[in-house]
C-alpha positions as CSV (number, residue, x, y, z in Angstrom):
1,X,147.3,39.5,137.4
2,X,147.3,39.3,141.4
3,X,150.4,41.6,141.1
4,X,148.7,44.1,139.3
5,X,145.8,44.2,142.3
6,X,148.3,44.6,145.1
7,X,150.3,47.2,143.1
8,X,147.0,49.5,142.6
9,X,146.1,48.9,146.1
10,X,149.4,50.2,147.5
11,X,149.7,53.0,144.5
12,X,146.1,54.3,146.1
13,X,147.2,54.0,149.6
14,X,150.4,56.3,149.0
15,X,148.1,59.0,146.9
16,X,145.3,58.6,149.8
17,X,148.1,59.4,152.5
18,X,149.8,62.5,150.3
19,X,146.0,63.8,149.8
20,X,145.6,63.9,153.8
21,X,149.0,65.2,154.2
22,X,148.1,68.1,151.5
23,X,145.0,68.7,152.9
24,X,146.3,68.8,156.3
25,X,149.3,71.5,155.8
26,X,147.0,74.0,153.9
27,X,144.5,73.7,156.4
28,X,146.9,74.8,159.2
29,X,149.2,77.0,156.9
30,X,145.8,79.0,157.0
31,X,145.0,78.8,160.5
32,X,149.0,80.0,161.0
33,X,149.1,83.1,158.6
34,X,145.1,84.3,160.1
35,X,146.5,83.6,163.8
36,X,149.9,85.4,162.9
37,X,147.4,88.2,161.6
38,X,145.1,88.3,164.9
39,X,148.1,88.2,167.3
40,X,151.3,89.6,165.8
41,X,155.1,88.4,167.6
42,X,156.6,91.2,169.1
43,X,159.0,91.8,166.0
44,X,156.3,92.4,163.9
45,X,154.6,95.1,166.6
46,X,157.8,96.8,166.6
47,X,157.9,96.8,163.1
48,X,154.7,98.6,163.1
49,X,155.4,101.2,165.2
């Protein structure tokens, strides 16, 4: 039964971390593709033209 405790613990721990890391790369995937938006590279100014 005390394996079964640890085992959920550690099974939460890994979902809590993948959760952050999810969180985290949409967040900044956002923040990239609205920045790349604002302030295009100079390939994509030339592109425009």
């Amino acid at each position: 039964m005390i394996s079964a405790v640890v085992w959920h613990w550690w099974l939460g721990a890994g979902l809590l971390i993948a959760g952050i890391g999810a969180v985290l790369s949409l967040v900044l995937g956002y923040i990239k593709q609205v920045t790349a938006l604002k302030y295009p590279s100079r390939q994509q100014r030339q592109a425009q033209k």
